[in-house]
C-alpha positions in Angstrom: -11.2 20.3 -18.4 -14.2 17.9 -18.9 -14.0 15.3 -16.4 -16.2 12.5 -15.6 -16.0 10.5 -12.4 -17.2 6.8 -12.5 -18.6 5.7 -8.8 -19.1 2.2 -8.4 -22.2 1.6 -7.0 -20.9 0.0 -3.8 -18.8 2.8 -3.3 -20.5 4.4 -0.1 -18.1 6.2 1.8 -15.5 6.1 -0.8 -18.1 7.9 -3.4 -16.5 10.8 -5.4 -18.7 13.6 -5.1 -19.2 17.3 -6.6 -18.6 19.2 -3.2 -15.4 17.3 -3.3 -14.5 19.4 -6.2 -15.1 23.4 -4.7 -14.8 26.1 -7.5 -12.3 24.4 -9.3 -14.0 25.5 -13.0 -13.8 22.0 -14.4 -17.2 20.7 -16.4 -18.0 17.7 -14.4 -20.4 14.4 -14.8 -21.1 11.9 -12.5 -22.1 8.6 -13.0 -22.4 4.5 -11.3 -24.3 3.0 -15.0 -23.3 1.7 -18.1 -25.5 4.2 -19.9 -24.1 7.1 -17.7 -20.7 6.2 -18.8 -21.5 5.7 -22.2 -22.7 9.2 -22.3 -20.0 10.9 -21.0 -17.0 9.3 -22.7 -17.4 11.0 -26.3 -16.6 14.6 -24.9 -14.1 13.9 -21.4 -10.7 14.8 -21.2 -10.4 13.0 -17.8 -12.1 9.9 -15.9 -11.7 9.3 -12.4 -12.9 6.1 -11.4 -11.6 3.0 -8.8 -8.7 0.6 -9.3 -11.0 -2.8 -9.6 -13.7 -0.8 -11.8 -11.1 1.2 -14.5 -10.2 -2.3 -16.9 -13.6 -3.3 -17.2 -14.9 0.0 -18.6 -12.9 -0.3 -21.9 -12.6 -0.4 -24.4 -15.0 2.5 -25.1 -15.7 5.3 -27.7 -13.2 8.4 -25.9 -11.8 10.1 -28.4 -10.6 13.2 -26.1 -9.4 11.1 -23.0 -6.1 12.4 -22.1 -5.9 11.4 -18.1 -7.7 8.2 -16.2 -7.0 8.7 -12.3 -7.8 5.6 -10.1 -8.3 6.2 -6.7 -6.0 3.4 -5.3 -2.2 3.4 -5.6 -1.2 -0.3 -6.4 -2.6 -0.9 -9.8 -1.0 -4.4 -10.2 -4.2 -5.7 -10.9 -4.8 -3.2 -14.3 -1.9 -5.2 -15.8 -1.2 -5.8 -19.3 -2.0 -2.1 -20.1 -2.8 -2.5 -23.4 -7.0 -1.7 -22.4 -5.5 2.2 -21.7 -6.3 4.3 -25.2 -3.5 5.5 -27.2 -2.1 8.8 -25.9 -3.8 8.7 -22.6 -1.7 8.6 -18.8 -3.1 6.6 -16.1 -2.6 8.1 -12.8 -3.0 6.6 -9.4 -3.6 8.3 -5.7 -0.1 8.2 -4.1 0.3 10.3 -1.0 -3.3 9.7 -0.2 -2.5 6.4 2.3 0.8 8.2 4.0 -0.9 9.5 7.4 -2.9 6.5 7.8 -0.1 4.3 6.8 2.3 5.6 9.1 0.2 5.7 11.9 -0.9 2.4 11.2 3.2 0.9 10.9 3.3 2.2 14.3 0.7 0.6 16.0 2.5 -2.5 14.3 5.6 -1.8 15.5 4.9 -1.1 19.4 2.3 -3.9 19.8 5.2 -6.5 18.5 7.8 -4.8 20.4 5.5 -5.2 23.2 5.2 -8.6 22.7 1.0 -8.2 22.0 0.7 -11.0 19.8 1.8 -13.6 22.9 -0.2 -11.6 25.4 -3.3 -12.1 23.2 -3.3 -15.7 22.7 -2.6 -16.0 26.9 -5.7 -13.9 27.3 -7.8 -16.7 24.7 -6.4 -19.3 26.9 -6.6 -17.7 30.6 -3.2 -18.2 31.2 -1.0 -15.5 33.4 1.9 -15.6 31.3 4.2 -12.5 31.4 5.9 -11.1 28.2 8.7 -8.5 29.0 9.9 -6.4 26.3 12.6 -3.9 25.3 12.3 -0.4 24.4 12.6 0.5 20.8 15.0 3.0 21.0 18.2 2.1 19.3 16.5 -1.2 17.4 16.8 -1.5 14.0 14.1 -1.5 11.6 14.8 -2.5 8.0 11.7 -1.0 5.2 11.2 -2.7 1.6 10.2 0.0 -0.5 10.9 4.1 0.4 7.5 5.5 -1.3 5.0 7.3 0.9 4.4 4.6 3.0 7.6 3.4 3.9 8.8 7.1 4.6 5.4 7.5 6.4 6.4 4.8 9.0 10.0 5.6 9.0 9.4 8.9 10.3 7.2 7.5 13.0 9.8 4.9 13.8 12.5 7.4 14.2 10.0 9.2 16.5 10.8 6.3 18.7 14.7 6.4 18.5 14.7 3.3 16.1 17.7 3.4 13.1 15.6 2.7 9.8 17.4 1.1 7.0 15.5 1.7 4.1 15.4 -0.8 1.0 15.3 0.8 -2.6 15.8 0.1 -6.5 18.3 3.2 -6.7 20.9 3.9 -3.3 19.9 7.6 -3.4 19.7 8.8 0.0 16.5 9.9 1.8 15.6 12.4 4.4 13.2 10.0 6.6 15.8 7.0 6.4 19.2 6.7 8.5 20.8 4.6 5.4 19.4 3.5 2.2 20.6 0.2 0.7 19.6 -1.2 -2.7 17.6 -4.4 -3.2 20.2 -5.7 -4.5 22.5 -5.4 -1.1 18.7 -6.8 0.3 20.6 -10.6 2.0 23.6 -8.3 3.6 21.1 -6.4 5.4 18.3 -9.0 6.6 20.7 -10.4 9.4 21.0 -7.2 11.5 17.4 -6.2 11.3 15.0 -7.3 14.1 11.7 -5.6 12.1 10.9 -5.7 8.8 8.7 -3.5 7.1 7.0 -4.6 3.6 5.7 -1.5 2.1 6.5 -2.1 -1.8 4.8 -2.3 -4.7 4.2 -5.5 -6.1 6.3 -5.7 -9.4 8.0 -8.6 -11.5 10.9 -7.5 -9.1 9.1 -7.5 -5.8 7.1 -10.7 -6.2 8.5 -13.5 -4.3 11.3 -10.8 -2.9 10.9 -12.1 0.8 11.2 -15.6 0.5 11.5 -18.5 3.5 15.3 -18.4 3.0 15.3 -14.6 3.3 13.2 -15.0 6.3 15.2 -17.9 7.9 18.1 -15.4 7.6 16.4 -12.3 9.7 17.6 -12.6 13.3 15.9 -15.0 16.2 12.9 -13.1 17.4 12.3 -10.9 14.6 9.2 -9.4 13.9 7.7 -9.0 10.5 4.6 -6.3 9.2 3.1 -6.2 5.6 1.5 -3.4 4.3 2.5 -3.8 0.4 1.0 -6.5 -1.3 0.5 -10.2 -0.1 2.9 -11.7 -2.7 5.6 -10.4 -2.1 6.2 -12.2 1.5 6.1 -16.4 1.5 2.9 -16.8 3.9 3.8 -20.4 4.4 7.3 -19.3 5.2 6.2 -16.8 7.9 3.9 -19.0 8.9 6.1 -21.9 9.6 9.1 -19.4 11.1 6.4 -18.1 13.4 4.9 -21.7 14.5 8.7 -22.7 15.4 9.5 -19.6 17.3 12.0 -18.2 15.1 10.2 -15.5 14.2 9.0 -13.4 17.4 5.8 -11.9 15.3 3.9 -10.5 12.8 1.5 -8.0 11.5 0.0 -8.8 8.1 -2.5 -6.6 6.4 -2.3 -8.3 2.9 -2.8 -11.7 1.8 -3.0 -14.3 -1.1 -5.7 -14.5 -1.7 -7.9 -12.0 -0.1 -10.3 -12.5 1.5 -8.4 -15.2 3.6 -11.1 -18.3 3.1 -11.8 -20.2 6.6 -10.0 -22.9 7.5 -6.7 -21.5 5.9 -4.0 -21.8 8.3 -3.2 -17.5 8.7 -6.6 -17.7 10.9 -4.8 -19.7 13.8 -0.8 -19.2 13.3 0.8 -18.3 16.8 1.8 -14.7 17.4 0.2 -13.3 13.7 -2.1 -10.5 14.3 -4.5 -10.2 10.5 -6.2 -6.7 9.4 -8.6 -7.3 6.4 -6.3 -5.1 4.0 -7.6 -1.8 5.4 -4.9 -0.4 7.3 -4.5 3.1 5.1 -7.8 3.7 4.2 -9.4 6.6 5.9 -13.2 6.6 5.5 -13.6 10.2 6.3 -11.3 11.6 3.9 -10.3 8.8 0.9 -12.1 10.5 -1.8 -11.3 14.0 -0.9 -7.8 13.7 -0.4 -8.2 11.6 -3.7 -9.6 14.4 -5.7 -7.0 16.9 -4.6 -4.6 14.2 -5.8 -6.0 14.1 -8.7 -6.4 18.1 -9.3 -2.4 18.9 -8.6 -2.2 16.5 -11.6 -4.6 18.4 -13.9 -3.0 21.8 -12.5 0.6 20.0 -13.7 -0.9 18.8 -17.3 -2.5 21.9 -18.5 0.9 23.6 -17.4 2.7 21.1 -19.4 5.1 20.1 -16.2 5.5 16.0 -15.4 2.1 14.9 -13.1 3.5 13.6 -9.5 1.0 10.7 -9.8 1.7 9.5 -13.4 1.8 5.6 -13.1 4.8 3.9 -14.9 3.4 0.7 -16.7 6.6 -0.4 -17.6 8.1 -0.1 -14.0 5.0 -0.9 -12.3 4.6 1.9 -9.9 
């Protein structure tokens, strides 16, 4: 297959490169310029290229594209679809963020079961204030969305003994989850849970999903975590159920808007710990991991069997 792969030309550690490839046989081009772009699109069958770069390369002349791979997973952003040529799948790097994710959902979970968010702000303000806590085991964790993030960090949460309730569009069970519940069933559920796990996609469906209300309704001293996408939790809700002590905690690693501008009120909320949406990127692996993706698909196009990573523009994910 002829395949070009678009660098940006910040890209750094996150470059694509040829090594990344081994003998896989496929005629490759690199490029980070208009021109080199230009160039290459006339004769590929494939382009592999990143999420915020992909919609501002077309339209272009591409007559054999069949396959454009992004390496992120959320392509929200690409939306309306209409710049994708006729006949041609996007793809996206699922699976690439699950180890990091789930080690990451873990950190989150321990440090606001052990009450870290309260022990920080004593430590800013020299005060000897003890914060007991409870073991995990046993506590019940409720996660919005089952893809490979959310089984990611239920498996490391039933590591700990926790029952994980997972929140889906379809009640299918799962292997990493002790029950599966639809979002519809999503305000039964909230009340029983005292962590909540936002690893969704954002789509029409998912936008807005956890509002104040369903926040108000999640027990007293809940703890909340965000890995997904920023709009899908009410930040002045959280914030405001955090500031009056209903809410316990919170981990948020997505925001609107991003970068979080000074002075906005996320900076100083009591008991929110904020990581600059990098909690499933892994430097030293991204792009490889994201080129293997990307070759399973190839292997399962030229075979003529459905691509794992083919992104549903209709569904969102």
């Amino acid at each position: 297959m002829r395949i070009h792969v678009q660098n940006g030309p910040n890209d750094g550690v996150f470059e694509v490169t040829e090594a990344m490839f081994g003998q896989s046989g496929h005629r490759l081009s690199f490029g980070t310029t208009q021109a080199a772009f230009d160039a290459a699109m006339p004769e590929a069958e494939a382009l592999i290229t990143s999420g915020s770069l992909a919609k501002t390369l077309f339209p272009c002349t591409a007559p054999n594209l069949r396959l454009v791979f992004c390496t992120s997973a959320g392509l929200e952003k690409l939306a309306p679809y209409d710049w994708l040529p006729p006949g041609c799948e996007l793809l996206n790097n699922s699976g690439v963020h699950a180890l990091r994710g789930g080690e990451y959902c873990a950190m989150a979970i321990l440090m606001l079961a052990a009450r870290m968010p309260a022990m920080i702000a004593s430590q800013h303000a020299q005060t000897w204030q003890k914060q007991f806590a409870t073991k995990l085991r046993g506590r019940k964790l409720g996660i919005l969305g089952t893809g490979d993030l959310g089984a990611a960090a239920a498996r490391q949460a039933r590591h700990f003994g926790m029952h994980v309730t997972g929140i889906r569009t379809r009640d299918e069970p799962h292997p990493d989850f002790d029950r599966i519940v639809t979002q519809a069933q999503i305000d039964a559920v909230l009340p029983g849970l005292e962590f909540l796990l936002i690893a969704a996609p954002l789509t029409p469906v998912t936008q807005g999903m956890i509002s104040r209300q369903r926040l108000e309704s999640l027990p007293q001293g809940a703890c909340v975590i965000n890995i997904g996408r920023g709009a899908i939790l009410d930040q002045d809700g959280l914030c405001d159920l955090l500031e009056a002590g209903h809410l316990s905690g919170a981990v948020l690693d997505v925001f609107v808007p991003e970068p979080i501008p000074p002075g906005h009120r996320l900076w100083t909320t009591r008991n929110l710990i904020i990581t600059p949406h990098c909690s499933v990127d892994d430097p030293a692996s991204y792009a490889a991991d994201s080129v293997a993706v990307f070759l399973d698909n190839v292997a399962a196009f030229e075979q003529g069997r459905p691509m794992p990573n083919r992104f549903d523009t209709i569904r969102g994910y």
